[in-house]
N, C-alpha and C positions, 0 to 999 in steps of 0.2 A: 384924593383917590388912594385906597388902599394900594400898598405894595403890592407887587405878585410873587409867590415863592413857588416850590417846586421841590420834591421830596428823593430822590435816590434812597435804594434801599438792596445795599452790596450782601446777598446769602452764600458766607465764606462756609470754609474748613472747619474754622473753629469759632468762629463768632458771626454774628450777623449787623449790621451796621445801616443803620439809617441816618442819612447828613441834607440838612435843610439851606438851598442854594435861594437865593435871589436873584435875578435876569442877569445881572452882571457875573455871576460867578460866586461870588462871596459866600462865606458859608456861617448861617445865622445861628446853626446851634445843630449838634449830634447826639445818637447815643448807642452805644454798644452793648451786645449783648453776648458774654461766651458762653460758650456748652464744649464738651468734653469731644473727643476722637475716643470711641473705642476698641481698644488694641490688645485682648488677652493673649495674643501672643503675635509674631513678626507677621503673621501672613493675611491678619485682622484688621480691618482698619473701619467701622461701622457706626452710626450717629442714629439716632432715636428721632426721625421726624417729626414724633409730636412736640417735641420739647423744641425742635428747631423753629417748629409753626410757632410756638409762645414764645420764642424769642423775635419774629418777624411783626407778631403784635406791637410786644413789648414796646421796640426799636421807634416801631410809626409810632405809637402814643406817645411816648415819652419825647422825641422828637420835634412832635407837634406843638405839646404842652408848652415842654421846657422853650421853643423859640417864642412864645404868651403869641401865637399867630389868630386869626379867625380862623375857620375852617373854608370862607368862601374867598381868602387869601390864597387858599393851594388851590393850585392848577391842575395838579396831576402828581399821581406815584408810579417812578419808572421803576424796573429792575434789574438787576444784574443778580451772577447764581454763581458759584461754582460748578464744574463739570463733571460729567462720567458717572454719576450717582445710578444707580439701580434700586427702586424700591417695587416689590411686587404687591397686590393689591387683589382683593376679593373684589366678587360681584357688586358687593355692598358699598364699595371703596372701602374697607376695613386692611389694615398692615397684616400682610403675612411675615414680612421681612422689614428689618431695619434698613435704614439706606446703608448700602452699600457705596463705600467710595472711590472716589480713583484711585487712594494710596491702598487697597486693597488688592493682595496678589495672590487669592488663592485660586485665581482663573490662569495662569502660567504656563502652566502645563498645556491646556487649551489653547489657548491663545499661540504657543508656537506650535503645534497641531495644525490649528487652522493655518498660519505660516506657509508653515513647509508642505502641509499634504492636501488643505482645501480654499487652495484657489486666492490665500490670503491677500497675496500682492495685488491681483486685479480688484479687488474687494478696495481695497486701501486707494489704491490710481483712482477707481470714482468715488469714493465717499470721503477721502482726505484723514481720516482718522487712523493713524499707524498701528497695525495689529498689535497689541498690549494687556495686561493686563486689567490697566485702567481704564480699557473699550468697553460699553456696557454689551457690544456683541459678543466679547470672550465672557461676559459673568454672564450671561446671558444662558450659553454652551455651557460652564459648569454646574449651574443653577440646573439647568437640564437634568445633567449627569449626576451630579451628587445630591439635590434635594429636589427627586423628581416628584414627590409628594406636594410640594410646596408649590412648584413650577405648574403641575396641573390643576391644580386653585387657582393659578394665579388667572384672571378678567384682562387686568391691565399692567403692564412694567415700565413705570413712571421715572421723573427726575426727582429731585427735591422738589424744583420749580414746581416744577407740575402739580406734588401732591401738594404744593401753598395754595396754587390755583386753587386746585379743585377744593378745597377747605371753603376756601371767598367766598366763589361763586359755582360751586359746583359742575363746571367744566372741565373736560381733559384737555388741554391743549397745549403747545409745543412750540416752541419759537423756533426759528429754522436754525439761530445759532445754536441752541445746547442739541437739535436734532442734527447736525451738522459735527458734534462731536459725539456723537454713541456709536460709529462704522457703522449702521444702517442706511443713511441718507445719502441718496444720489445729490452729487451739487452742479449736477449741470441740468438734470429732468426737475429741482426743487419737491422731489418727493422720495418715498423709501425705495430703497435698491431690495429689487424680489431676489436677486441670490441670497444676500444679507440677511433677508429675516427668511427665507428658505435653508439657510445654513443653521440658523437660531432654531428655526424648526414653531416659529412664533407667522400671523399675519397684520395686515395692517391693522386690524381689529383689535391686538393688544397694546396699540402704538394710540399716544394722542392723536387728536386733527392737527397739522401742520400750518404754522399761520408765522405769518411774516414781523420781524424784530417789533413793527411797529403797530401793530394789532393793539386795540384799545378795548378794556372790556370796561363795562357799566353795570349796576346792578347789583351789588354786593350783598353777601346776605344781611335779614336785617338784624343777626343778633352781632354780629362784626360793624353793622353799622353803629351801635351802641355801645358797643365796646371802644369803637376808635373813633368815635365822635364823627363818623363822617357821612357825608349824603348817599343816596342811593345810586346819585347820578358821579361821584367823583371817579375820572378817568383813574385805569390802573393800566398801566401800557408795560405789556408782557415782557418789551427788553432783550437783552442776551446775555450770554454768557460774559462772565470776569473781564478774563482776557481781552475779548476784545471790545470792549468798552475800554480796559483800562488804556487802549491804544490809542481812543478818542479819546479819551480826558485828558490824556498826555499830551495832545495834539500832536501824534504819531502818525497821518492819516493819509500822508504821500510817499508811493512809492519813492523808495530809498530811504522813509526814515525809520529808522531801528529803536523800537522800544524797548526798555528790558525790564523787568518787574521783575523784584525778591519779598516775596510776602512770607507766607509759610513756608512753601514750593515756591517756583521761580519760573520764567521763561526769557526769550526774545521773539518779538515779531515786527512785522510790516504790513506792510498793505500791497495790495494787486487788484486790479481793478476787474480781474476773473477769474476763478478757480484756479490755484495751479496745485502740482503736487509731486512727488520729488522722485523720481527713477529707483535710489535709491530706501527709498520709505523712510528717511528721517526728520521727515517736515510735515507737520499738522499745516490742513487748509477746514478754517472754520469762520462760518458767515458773522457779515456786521449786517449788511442790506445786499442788495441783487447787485448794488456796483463796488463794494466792497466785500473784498472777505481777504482776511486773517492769514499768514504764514508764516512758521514758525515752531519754535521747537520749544518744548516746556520740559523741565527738571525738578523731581520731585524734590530735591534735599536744599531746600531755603534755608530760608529762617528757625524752622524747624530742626537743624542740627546745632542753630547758635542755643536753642533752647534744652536740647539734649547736654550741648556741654556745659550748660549753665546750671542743669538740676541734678547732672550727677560729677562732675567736678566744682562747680564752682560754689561751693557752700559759704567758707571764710568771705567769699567778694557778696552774694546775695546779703549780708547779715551787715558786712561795712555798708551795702549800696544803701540800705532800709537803714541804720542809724543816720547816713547824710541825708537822708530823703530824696534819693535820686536812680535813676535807672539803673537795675544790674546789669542790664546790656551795655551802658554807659561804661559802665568800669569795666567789664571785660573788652570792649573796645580800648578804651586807656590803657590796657596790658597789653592790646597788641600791639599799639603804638609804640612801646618802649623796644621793641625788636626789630630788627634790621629787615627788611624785604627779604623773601625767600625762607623765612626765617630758620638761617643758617643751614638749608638744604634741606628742611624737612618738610615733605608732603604729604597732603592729606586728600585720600582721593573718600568724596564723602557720600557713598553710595548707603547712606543706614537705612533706606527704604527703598531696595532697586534701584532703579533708575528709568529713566524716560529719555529724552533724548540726552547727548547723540547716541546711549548704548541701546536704547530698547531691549533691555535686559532687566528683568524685576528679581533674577538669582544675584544680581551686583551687590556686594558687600562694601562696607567702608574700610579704608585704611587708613593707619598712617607709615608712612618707608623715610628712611634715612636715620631712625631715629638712634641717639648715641647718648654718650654717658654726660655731655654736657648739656642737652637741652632737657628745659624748664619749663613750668608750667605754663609762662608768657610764650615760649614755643609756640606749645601745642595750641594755643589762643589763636594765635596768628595765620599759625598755618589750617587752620579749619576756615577762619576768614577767606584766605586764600584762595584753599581748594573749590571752595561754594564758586568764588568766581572763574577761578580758573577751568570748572566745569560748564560757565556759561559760553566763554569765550569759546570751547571747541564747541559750541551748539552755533554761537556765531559764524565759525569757520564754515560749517554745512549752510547755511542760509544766504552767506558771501558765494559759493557756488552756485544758487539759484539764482540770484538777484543783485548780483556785483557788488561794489565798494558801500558801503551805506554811507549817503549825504550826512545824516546826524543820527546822534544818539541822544537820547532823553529815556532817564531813568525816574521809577518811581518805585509805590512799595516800603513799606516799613523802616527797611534799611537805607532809605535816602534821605530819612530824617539826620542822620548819622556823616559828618562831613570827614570820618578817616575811612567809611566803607567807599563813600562816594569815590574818594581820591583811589581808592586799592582798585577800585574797577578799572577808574580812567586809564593807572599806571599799566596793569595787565592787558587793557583792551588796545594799549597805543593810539588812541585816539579819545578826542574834548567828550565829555560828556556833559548833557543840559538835563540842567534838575528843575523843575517847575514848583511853584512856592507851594501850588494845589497836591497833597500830598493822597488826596482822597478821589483816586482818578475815576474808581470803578463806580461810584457814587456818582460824579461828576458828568462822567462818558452816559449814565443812561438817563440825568437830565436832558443831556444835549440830545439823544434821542428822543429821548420824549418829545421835546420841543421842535423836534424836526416832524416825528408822527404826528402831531396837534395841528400841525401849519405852522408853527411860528416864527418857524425861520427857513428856508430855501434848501440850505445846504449845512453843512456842517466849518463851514471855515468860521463862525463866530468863536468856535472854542477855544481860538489863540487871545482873543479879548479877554476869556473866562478863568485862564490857567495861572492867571498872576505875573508875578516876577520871576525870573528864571538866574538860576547860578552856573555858572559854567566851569569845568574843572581843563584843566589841561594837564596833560602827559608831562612825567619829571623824566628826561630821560637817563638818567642814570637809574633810576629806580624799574623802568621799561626794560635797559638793556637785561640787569637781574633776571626778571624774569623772561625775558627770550631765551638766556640758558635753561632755564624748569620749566616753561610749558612743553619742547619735546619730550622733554623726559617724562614727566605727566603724562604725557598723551601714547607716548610706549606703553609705560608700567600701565595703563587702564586696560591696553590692550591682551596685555601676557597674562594680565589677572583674568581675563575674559573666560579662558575655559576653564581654571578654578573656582572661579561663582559658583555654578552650577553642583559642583561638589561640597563647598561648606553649606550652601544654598538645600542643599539634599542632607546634609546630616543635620541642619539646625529642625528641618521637618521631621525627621524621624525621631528627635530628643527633644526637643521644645515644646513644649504640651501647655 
């Protein structure tokens, strides 16, 4: 009897990823595809959907191939997406706009508008998505206001997801998790909140159909059937968003346990078996299924400032990493290791794209403070490691006030491949951290949905069989106490810096072109 496979297919930030699992978990072969962020200046952050859809190809063909499978071997292709995306869209489905992305803040100014003077907070209590500029209801409002030209063309204001959909099989449709992250979505009626798209100044009619994580569509067109070698009848199960897949592939999926992901961007979350949503608006609530849904605070500056300091300081280590044949991130990990915790008092609050939680400020600038005539460049290494975490930890602090002590933590995400980041979390967080061997969660997590939408399995507790071997870190404490001196201080300076954002924030607009 032929094996059965099964296909995830993760549409990030910067690359798209398709990873080919077998019933057990095990992953028979990948392949990745990157495409560019486009950023002509701080407040830009915009991706070319066509090019994302050929890379969605791309990912399933090669995928396919490269594991030498049959085609009546696969079962099914799930998905997962990145969030917040806004792309506007003609009658015709033709692009008027490129996607727009989360890291994208030139809705700001709206977005605290809507805040402070319309209605933002009750807006945010039912739909779980923190007024932001990465809400697609604030680009939504600027889109209005500054390319009202465009905005009255536009038919339809899609996701990514969506416009992949509608590519396939020429459907608009909407899974409740990424409809669940745009501030429009009521999460307790499972449909659009009328102040929401009354405030957008948009009706249901510009929104896809609203259809549940586990919606199976059939039918593909047949020049993509040719293309990707596949039948007319191969299930494609719509999926959800990143996030919270990556908290089922993590097997993060009981109340108390705290997942944390550092990918490009970062977050932490958990599960609730209802809606919840945070008094003070610093916690996203985003659907997995009707008995789960997601809370949780996300941060934009991941891995993405380990890459900033890689491409414009670390030149001499990129040129050593590529004559050894081994990762630059490797070696500048190695540099941080050779410095003490804390690294000698200097901090780096790493706001180079805003920020999302806990500041919900997109005017947040990055820093570094303390710095003196004897630190070096393995400093500065260090303390950018640091500060990435030491920004997750007060996003955990907010979500410990929701939902108490967390039972455990399991980390995943690019940087868990990495056993000195692992340990930096463990030491900062004061508590074990569990690393699961399956480092491709978001892949992973809409298997297992898949296979719960197919029938195949009941519930979701198989996914502890699926996740492999697990490593566990435990807390140094001398190295914890260190930093219990520098996380207040940290957590001051973020704050005093607060009403100066908004001013360097205003002159890099007015000079930055």
């Amino acid at each position: 009897m032929n094996e059965q496979y099964y296909l995830g297919v993760d549409i990030g930030t910067t690359s798209t990823k398709a990873v080919l699992f077998n019933k057990k978990g095990d992953i028979k072969t990948q392949h990745t595809v990157n495409y560019p962020l486009h950023t002509p200046n701080p407040l830009v952050a915009e991706q070319d959907p066509a090019e994302i859809f050929e890379a969605v190809l791309d990912t399933i063909r090669e995928a396919i191939n490269k594991g030498g499978i049959s085609r009546s071997q696969l079962q099914f292709i799930s998905f997962s997406s990145a969030m917040h995306s806004l792309i506007a869209v003609d009658k015709d489905g033709a692009l008027l706009t490129n996607s727009i992305t989360w890291a994208d803040t030139r809705s700001a100014a709206h977005a605290r508008d809507i805040k402070e003077n319309r209605n933002g907070h009750e807006i945010y209590l039912r739909t779980g998505t923190p007024v932001h500029a990465m809400s697609p209801l604030s680009k939504l409002v600027w889109l209005k206001s500054e390319k009202p030209d465009v905005f009255a063309k536009a038919a339809k204001f899609i996701s990514i997801k969506e416009y992949v959909f509608y590519q396939l099989f020429e459907q608009y449709v909407i899974d409740h998790s990424i409809a669940s992250a745009t501030g429009m979505f009521n999460l307790k009626e499972l449909d659009w909140d009328q102040e929401a798209l009354s405030l957008a100044e948009i009706t249901p009619d510009h929104l896809s159909s609203l259809v549940p994580t586990t919606h199976s569509l059939t039918g593909l067109k047949e020049e993509y059937q040719q293309i990707l070698g596949l039948s007319e009848q191969t299930p494609f199960i719509i999926g959800a968003s990143d996030g919270v897949l990556s908290n089922l592939g993590v097997n993060a999926i009981d109340p108390g346990v705290i997942a944390v992901t550092i990918g490009t961007s970062g977050a932490i979350r958990t599960v609730s078996h209802e809606p919840r949503t945070d008094p003070k608006g610093r916690i996203f609530c985003y659907a997995l299924t009707e008995e789960h849904w997601i809370i949780g605070g996300p941060v934009n500056n991941g891995g993405m400032v380990l890459r900033w300091l890689r491409d414009e300081f670390a030149a001499a280590e990129v040129e050593t990493a590529e004559r050894l044949g081994i990762d630059p991130y490797d070696v500048l990990t190695r540099i941080a290791s050779t410095i003490k915790p804390g690294s000698d008092g200097l901090l780096f609050h790493p706001f180079l794209t805003g920020e999302r939680a806990p500041l919900w400020n997109s005017s947040a600038r990055g820093s570094f403070f303390g710095l003196s005539i004897h630190h070096k460049k393995q400093h500065m290494v260090r303390a950018v490691l640091e500060g990435i975490i030491y920004n997750l930890y007060t996003v955990l602090l907010a979500l410990e006030e929701l939902t108490g002590e967390p039972k455990r933590i399991q980390a995943t995400g690019g940087f868990a491949r990495s056993e000195i980041w692992r340990q930096l979390m463990t030491d900062i967080f004061d508590k074990p951290v569990v690393v699961p061997e399956s480092y491709e969660s978001s892949c992973l997590g809409a298997v297992v949905l898949g296979m719960y939408a197919t029938g195949e399995i009941e519930d979701f507790s198989v996914v502890s069989d699926m996740i492999g071997q697990t490593h566990t870190h435990q807390p140094d404490k001398e190295t914890t106490a260190v930093y219990r001196e520098l996380l207040p201080i940290y957590i001051r300076l973020s704050r005093l810096f607060e009403e100066e954002y908004e001013s360097i924030s205003e002159f890099q607009r007015k000079h930055i072109k």
